[in-house]
C-alpha positions as CSV (number, residue, x, y, z in Angstrom):
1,X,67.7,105.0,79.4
2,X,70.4,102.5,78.0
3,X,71.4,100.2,80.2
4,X,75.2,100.4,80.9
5,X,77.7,97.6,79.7
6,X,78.8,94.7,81.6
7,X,82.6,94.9,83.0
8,X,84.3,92.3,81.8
9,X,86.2,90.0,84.4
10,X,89.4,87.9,82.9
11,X,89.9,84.6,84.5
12,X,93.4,84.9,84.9
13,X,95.9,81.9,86.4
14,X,93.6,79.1,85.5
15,X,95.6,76.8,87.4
16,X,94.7,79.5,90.6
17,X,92.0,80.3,93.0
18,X,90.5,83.1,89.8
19,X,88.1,80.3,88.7
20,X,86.4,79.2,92.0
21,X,86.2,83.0,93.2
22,X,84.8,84.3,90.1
23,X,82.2,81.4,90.6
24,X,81.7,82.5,94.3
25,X,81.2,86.4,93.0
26,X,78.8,85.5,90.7
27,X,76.7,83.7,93.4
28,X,76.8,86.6,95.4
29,X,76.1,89.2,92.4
30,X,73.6,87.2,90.2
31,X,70.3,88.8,92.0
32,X,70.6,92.5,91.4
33,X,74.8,93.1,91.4
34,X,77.3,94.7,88.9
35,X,76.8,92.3,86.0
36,X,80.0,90.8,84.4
37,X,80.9,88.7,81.2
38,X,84.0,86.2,82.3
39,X,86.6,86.2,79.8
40,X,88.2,82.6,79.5
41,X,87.6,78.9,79.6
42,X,83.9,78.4,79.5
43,X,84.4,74.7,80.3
44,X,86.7,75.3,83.3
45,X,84.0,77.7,84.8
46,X,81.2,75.0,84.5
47,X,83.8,72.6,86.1
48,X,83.3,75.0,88.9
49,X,79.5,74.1,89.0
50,X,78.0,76.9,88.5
51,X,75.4,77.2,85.3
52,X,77.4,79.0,82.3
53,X,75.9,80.5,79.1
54,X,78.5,81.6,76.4
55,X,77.8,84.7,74.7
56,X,79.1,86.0,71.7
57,X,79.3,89.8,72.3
58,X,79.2,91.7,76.1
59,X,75.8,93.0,75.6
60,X,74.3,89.7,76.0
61,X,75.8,89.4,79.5
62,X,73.0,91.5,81.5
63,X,70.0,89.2,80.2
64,X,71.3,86.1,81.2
65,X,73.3,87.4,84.5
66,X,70.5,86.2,86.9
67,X,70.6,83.0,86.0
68,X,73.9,81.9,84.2
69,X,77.5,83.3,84.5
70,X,77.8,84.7,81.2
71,X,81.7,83.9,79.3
72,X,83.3,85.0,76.0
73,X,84.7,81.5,75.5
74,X,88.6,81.5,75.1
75,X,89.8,78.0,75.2
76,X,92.7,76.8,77.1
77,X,95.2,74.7,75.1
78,X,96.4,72.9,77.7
79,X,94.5,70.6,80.6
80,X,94.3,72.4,84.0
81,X,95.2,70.9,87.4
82,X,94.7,73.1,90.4
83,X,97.8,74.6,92.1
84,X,99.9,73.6,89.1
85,X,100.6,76.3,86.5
86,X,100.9,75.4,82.8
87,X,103.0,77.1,81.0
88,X,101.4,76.2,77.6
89,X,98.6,78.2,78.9
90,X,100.3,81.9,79.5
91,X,99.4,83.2,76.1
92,X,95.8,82.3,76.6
93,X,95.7,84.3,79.9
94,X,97.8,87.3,78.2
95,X,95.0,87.0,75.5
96,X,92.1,87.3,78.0
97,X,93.6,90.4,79.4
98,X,94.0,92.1,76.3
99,X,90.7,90.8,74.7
100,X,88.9,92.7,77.7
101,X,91.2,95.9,77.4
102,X,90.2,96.1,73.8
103,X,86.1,95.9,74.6
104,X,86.5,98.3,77.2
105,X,88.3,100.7,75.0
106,X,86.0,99.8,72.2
107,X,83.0,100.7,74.8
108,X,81.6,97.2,75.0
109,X,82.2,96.8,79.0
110,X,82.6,100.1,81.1
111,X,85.0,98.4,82.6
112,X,87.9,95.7,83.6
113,X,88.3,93.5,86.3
114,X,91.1,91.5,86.8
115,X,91.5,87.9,88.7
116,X,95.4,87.6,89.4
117,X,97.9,86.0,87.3
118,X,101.5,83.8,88.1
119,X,104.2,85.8,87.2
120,X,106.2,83.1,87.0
121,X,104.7,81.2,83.8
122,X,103.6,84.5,82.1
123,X,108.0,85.3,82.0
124,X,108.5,81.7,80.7
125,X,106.1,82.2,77.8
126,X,107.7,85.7,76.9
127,X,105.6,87.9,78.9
128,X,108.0,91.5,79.3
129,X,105.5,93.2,81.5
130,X,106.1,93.5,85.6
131,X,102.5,92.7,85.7
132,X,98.9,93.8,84.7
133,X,99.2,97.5,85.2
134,X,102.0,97.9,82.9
135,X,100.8,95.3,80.3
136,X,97.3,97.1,80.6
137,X,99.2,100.8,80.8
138,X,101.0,99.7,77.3
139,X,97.7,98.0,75.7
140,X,95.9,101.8,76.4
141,X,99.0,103.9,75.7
142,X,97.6,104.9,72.3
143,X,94.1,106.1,73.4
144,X,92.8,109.2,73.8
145,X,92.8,110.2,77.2
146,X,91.8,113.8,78.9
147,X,94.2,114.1,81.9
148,X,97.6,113.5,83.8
149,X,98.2,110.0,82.4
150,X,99.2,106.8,85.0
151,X,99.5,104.0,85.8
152,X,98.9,104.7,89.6
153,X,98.1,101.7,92.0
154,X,95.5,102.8,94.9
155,X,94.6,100.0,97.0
156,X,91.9,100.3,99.0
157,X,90.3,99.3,102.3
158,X,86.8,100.7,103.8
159,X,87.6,104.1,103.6
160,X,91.2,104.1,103.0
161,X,92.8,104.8,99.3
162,X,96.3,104.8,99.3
163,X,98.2,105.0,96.1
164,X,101.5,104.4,95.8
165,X,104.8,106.2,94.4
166,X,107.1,103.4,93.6
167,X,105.3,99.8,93.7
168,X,107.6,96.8,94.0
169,X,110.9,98.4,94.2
170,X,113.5,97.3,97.2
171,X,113.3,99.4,100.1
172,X,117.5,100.4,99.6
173,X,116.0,101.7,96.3
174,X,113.4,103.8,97.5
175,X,115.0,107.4,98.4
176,X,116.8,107.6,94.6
177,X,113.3,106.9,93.4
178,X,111.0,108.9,95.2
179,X,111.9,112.1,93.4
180,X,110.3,115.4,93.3
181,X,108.9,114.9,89.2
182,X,107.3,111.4,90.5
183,X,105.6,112.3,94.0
184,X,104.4,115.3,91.6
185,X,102.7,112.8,89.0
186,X,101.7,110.5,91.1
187,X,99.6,113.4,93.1
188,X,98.0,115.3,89.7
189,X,96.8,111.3,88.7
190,X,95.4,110.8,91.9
191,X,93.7,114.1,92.4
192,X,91.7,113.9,89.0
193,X,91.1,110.6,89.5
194,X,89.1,111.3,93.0
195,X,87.3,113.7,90.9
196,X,86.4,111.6,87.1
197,X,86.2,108.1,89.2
198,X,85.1,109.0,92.8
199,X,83.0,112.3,92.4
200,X,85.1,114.3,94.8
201,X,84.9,117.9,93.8
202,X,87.8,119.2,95.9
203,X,89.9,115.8,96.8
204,X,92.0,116.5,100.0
205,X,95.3,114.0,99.7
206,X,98.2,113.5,102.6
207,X,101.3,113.0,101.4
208,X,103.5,110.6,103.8
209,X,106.7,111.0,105.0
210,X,109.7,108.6,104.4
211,X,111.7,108.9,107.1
212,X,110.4,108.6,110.8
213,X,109.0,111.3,112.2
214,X,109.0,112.9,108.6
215,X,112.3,113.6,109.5
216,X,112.4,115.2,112.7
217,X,113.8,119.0,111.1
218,X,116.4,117.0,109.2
219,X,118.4,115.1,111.9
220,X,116.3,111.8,110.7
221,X,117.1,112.2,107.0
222,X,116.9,115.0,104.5
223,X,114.4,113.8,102.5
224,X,111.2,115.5,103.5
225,X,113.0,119.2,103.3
226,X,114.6,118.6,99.9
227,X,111.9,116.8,97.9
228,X,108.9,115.8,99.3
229,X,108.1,119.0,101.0
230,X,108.7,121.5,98.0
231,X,106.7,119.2,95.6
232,X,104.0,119.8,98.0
233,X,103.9,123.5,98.0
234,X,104.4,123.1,94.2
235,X,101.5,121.5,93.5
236,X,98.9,123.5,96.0
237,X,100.3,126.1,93.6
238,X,98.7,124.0,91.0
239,X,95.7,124.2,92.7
240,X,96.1,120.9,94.3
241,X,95.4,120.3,98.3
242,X,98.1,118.2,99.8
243,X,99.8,118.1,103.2
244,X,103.0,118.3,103.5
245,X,104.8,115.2,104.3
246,X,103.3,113.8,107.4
247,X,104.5,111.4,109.7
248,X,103.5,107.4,108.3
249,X,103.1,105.9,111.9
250,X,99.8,108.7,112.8
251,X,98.4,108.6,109.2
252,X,96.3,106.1,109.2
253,X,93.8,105.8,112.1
254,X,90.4,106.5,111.7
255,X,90.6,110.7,113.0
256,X,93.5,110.6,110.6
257,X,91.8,108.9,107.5
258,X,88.5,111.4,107.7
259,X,91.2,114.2,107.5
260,X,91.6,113.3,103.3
261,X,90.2,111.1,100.5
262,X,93.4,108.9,99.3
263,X,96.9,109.8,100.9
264,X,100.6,109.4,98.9
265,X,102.4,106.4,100.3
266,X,106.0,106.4,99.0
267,X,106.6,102.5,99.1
268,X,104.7,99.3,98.9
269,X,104.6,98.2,102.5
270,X,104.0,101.8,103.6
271,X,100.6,101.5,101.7
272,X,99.8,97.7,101.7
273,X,100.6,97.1,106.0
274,X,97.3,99.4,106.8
275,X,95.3,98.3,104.2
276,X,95.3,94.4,104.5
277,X,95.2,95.5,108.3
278,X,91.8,97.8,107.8
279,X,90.3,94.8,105.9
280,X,92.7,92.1,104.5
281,X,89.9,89.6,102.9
282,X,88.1,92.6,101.0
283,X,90.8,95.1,99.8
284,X,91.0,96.2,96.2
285,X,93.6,97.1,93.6
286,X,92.7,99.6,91.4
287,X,95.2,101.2,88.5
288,X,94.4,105.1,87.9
289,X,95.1,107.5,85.2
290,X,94.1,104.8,82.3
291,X,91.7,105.4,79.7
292,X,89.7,102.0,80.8
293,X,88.5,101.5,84.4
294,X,90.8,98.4,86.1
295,X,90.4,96.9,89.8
296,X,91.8,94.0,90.6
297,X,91.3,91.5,94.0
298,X,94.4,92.5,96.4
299,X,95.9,88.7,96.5
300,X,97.8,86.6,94.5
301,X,97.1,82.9,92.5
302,X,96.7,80.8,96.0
303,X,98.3,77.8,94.5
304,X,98.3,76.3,98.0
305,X,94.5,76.1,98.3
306,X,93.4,76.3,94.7
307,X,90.6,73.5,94.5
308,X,90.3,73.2,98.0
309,X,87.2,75.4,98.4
310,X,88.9,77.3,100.8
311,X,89.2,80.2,98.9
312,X,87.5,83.3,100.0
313,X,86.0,85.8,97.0
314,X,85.6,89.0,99.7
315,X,87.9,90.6,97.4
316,X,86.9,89.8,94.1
317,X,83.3,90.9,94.8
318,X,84.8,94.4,96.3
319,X,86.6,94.6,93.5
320,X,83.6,94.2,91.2
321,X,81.7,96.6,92.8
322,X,84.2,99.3,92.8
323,X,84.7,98.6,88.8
324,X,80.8,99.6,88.7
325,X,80.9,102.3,91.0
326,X,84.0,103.6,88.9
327,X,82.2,103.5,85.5
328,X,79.5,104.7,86.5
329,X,81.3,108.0,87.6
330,X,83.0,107.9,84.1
331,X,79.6,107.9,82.7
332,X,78.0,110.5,84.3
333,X,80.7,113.3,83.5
C-alpha cells in the first residue's frame, strides 16, 4: 500500500506563539502521529530546540518524522523577536500559505494545517484577504471540485461541530445577512462535508434560531417564520435532514448534541461561546467545501506570551489530527 502524504503545517506569524507550538506538536506526534512537513523558517524552528531536517519535497517528511521535524525551508527576510510582528516579513507568511495550498492541490500533502497569522501586518504589506479561509478559498477557486463549493467555518469541540452562517460580521448586521440563499448553502456544504470528510452516511444537522426562544410564534422577532424556517423545509425537500430552527440556549448540552452531527449557528458568538466552553485549549477550526483539506488551531498569534513557554499546543495537535482524519476520509472515497 502507498503510504499517504504528509500534511503540510505553515508556520504562520513568526513573531507568534506558531513556532514554539508547532515544536510542542511535533514532540507529542513524532512516535507514531499524523506526520507533517513545516513550511517556513528552518532556522527559527531549530531556535525552538527541537532537531530539524530540511527536505526538499513532502515525501521525504514521513522517513525522518520520528526523529527530526521535517521543513520546506522558506527564509524570513527579516530578524524575528517574539511578540513583535515584522512587517517586512508578511509576504513570507502569505508565501507559506500558498506554497502549502499549491502541494496539497498538486497531491503532495493530503492536506493543510494552518498556525494563525496577525492580521494586522499581513493588511500593511497589501494582504486583501479577511483572513486564511478566503485567501485559501481564492488560491483553490480554480480547481476542480465535486460538490456545493464553500468556504464554511466548523469549529469544533469533543463532539460538537458547529459551522457558522456569517463569521465576523457585527451582530446589528446579522438579520440582513442571514438570508434564506445563505443558511441554504451553508447547510448543502456542511451536509456533504459530514459525508466526503467525516463518513457520515445520513448527517443529521440542527439549524439554530436567532431570536430567543426561536421567536416565540413571532412576538420575539419574525425571523425564524420568514427565513430560517422555510429554508429548512426546502432543503429536507432536497433530501437534506435539518431541524427547523431551534432555540440556541437548549442546543448545545450533551442530550442535545447526540440529537445531530454539526448544527447551523447563525453568528460567530453563537458558535464560538459553546465551543471554547466544551474545550477551549483543544478546539479546532476547520474550512469546508474546499478542494484541499484545511484546519486550523482555534486561537490567535499570543503576542503577549510568545517566547515565554507558556504557550499551550492542545489545539494545534487537535488540529493536526483532524487534518489526518479528514484526508484520510478524502482518500477512501
Amino acid at each position: 500500500m502507498i503510504p499517504a502524504p504528509p500534511l503540510a503545517l505553515t508556520m504562520g506569524e513568526p513573531a507568534g506563539v506558531g513556532p514554539e507550538i508547532i515544536a510542542a506538536a511535533w514532540r507529542s506526534l513524532k512516535d507514531g502521529g499524523q506526520p507533517f512537513a513545516v513550511v517556513g523558517d528552518a532556522a527559527l524552528m531549530r531556535a525552538q530546540g527541537v532537531p530539524v531536517q530540511e527536505i526538499m519535497a513532502p515525501a521525504d517528511a514521513a522517513g525522518i518524522f520520528a526523529r527530526a521535524l521535517p521543513v520546506l525551508d522558506s527564509p524570513l527576510p527579516a530578524a524575528v523577536t517574539p511578540g513583535r510582528p515584522e512587517a517586512a516579513n508578511a509576504g513570507a507568511v502569505a508565501d507559506w500559505i500558498e506554497q502549502a495550498v499549491n502541494l496539497a492541490m498538486g497531491g503532495e500533502v493530503a492536506g493543510v494545517v494552518t498556525a494563525p497569522i496577525a492580521k494586522a501586518p499581513l493588511y500593511a504589506a497589501g494582504f486583501r484577504f479577511p483572513g486564511h479561509t478566503e485567501f485559501i478559498a481564492e488560491l483553490t477557486a480554480d480547481a476542480p471540485f465535486a460538490g456545493v463549493r464553500g468556504p464554511v467555518m466548523m469549529l469544533t469541540a469533543k463532539d460538537l461541530r458547529a459551522c457558522l452562517v456569517t463569521i465576523h460580521s457585527p451582530l446589528a448586521e446579522v438579520p440582513e445577512l442571514v438570508t434564506a440563499e445563505r443558511v441554504s448553502r451553508t447547510a448543502r456544504v456542511v451536509h456533504e462535508a459530514m459525508k466526503r470528510d467525516f463518513g457520515i452516511a445520513k448527517p443529521r444537522l440542527a439549524l439554530a434560531a436567532l431570536n430567543p426562544h426561536a421567536g416565540e410564534s413571532g412576538a420575539l422577532g419574525l425571523e425564524e417564520i420568514e427565513v430560517l424556517a422555510p429554508a429548512a423545509a426546502a432543503l429536507r425537500n432536497e433530501g437534506v435532514t435539518i431541524t427547523d430552527p431551534l432555540p440556541a440556549d437548549t442546543l448545545f448540552h450533551a442530550d442535545a448534541r447526540a440529537g445531530y452531527d454539526a448544527v447551523l449557528c447563525l453568528y460567530h458568538d453563537q458558535a464560538l461561546i459553546p465551543v471554547k466552553t466544551l474545550d477551549f485549549w483543544g478546539g479546532v477550526n476547520a474550512t469546508l467545501g474546499l478542494p484541499v483539506v484545511r484546519t486550523s488551531p482555534d486561537h490567535g498569534v499570543g503576542f503577549d506570551i510568545a517566547g515565554k513557554g507558556a504557550a499551550r499546543a492542545d489545539s494545534l495537535i487537535a488540529a493536526v489530527k483532524l487534518a489526518g482524519e479528514m484526508a484520510g476520509m478524502r482518500r477512501a472515497i
